[in-house]
KOLDREN-499002 format. One record per residue: x, y, z of N, C-alpha, C in turn. Coordinates in Angstrom, 3 decimals. Layout:
<sites>
[[X; Y; Z]; [X; Y; Z]; [X; Y; Z]],
...
</sites>
This chain:
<sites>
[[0.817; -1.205; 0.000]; [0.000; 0.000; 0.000]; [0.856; 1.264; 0.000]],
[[1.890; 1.028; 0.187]; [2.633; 2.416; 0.208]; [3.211; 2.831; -1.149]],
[[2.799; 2.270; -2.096]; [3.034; 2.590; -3.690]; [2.199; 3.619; -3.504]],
[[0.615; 3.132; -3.320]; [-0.224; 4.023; -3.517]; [0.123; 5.706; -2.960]],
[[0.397; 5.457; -1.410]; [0.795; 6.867; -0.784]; [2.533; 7.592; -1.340]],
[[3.017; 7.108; -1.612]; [4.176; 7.264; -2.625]; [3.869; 8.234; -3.777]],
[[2.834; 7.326; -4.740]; [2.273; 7.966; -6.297]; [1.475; 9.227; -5.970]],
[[0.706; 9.276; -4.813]; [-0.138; 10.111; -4.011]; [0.685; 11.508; -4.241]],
[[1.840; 11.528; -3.153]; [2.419; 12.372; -3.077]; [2.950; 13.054; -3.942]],
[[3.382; 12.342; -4.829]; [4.154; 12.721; -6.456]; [3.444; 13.579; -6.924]],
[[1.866; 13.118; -7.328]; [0.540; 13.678; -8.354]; [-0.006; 14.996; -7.795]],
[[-0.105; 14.868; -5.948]; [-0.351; 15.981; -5.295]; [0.226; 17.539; -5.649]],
[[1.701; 16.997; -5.540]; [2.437; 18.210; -5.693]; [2.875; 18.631; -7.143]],
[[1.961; 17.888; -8.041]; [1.707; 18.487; -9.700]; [0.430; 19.152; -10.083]],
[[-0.145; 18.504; -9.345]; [-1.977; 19.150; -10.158]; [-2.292; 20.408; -9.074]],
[[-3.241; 20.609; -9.707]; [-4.002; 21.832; -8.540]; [-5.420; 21.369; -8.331]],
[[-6.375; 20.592; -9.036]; [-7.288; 19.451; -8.253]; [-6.714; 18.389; -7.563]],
[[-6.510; 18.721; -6.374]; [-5.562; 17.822; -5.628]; [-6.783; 16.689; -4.894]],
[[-7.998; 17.117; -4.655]; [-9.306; 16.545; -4.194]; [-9.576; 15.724; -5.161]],
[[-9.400; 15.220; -6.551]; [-10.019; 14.413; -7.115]; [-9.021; 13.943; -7.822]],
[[-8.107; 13.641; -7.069]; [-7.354; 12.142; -8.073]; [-7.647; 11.010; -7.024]],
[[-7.449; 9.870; -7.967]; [-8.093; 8.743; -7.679]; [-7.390; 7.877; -7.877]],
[[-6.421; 6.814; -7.146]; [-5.493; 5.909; -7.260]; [-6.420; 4.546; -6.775]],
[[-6.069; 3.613; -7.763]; [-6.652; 2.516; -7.512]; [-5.406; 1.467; -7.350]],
[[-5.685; 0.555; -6.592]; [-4.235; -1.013; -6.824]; [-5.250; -2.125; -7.348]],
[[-4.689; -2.962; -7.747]; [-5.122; -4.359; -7.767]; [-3.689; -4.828; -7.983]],
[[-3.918; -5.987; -6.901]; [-2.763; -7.231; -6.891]; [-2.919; -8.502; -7.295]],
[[-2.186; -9.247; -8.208]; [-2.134; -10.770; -8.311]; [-0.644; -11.235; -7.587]],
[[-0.144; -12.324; -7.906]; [0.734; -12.949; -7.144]; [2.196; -12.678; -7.481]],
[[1.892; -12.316; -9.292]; [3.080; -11.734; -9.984]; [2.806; -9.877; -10.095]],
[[2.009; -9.671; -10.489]; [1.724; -7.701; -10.666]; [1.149; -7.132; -9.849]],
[[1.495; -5.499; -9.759]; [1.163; -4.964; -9.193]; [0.597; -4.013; -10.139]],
[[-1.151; -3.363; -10.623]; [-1.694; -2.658; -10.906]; [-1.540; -1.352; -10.884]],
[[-1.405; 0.086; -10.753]; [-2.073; 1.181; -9.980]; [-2.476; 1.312; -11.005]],
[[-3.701; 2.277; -10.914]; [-4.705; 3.301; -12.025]; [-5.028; 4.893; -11.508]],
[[-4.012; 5.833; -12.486]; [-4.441; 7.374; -11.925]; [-5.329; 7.884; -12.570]],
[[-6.111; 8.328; -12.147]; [-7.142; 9.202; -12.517]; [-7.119; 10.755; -11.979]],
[[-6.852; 11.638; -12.627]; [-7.117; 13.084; -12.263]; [-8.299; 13.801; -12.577]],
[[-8.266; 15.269; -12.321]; [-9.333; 15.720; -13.457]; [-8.644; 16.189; -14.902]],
[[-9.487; 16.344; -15.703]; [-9.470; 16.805; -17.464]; [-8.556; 17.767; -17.260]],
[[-8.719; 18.849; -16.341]; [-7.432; 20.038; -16.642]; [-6.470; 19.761; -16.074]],
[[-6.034; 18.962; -15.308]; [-4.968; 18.560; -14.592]; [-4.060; 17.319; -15.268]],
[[-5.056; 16.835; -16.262]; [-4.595; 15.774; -17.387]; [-3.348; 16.148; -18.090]],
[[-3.294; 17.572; -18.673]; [-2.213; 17.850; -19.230]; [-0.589; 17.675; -18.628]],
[[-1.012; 18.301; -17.271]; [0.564; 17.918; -16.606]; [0.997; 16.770; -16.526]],
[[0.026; 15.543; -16.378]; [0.487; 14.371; -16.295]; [0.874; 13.942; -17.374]],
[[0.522; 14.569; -18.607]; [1.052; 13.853; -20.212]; [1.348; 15.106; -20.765]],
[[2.319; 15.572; -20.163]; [2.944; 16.566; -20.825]; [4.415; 16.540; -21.513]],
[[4.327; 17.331; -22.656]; [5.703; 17.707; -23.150]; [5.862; 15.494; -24.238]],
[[4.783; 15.077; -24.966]; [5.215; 13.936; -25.476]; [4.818; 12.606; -24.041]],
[[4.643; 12.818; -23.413]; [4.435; 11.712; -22.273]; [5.645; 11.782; -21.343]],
[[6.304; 12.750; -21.002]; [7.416; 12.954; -20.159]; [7.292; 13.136; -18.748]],
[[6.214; 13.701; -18.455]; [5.902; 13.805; -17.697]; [5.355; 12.410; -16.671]],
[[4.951; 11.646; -17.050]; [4.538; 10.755; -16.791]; [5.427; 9.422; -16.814]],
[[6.511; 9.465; -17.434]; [7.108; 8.473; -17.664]; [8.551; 8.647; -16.758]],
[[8.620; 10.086; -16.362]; [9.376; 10.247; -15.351]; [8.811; 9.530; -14.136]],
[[7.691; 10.154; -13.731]; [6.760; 9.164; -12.301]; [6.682; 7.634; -12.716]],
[[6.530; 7.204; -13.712]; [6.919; 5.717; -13.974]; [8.066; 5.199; -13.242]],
[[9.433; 5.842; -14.007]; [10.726; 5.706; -13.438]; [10.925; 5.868; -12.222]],
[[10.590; 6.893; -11.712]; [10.589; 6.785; -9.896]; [9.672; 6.017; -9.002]],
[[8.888; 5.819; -9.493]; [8.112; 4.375; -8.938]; [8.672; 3.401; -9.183]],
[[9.465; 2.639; -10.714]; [9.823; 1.667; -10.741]; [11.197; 1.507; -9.855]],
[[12.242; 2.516; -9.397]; [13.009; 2.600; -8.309]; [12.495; 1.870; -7.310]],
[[11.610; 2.914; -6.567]; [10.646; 2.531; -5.358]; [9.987; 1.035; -5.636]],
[[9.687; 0.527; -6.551]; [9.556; -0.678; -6.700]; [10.273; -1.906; -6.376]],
[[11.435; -1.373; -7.107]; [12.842; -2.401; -6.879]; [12.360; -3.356; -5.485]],
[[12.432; -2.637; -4.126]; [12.283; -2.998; -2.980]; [11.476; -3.922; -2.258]],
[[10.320; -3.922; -3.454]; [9.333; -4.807; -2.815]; [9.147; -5.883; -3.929]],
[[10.267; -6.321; -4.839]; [10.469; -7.119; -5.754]; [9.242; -7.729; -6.423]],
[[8.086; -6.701; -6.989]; [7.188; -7.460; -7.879]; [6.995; -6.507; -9.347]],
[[6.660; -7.186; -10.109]; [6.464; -6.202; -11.137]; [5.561; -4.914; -10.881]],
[[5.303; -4.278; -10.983]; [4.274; -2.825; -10.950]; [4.423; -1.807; -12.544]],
[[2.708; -1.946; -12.548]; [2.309; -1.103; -14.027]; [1.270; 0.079; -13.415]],
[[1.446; 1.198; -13.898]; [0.963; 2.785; -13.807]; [0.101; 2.486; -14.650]],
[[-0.983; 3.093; -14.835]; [-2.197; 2.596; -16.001]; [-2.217; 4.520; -15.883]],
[[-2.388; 5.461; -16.553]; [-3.411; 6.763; -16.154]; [-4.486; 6.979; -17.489]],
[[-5.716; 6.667; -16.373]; [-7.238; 7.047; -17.232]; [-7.756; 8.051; -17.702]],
[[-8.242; 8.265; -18.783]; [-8.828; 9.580; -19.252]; [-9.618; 9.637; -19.175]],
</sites>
């Protein structure tokens, strides 16, 4: 669960609808899920500049991942 409060923190201190993002997990035995959801105007920062934005928070999650040795995939919903 601390992916979730991890990704939390990241998304917080990018958007300015900070009240309506929405992190979901689902776990199987091999993956680890998350799903971000923001709002529509806050969408841009997260896929900004080509998907850079986003693929940076990939990379620092998959760090933070390392540790708890399972795969983990970022899904973000539109």
């Amino acid at each position: 669960m601390k992916e979730v409060e991890f990704l939390q923190f990241i998304v917080e201190n990018l958007v300015e609808n900070k009240s309506e993002i929405v992190i979901n997990r689902t776990e199987d035995e091999m993956w680890v899920l998350l799903t971000l959801k923001v709002n529509k105007d806050d969408m841009w920062i997260i896929i900004w500049k080509g998907w850079n934005t986003i693929n940076s928070i990939r990379s620092l999650l998959r760090l933070y991942w390392m540790k708890i040795d399972k795969r983990v995939n970022l899904k973000v919903l539109d």
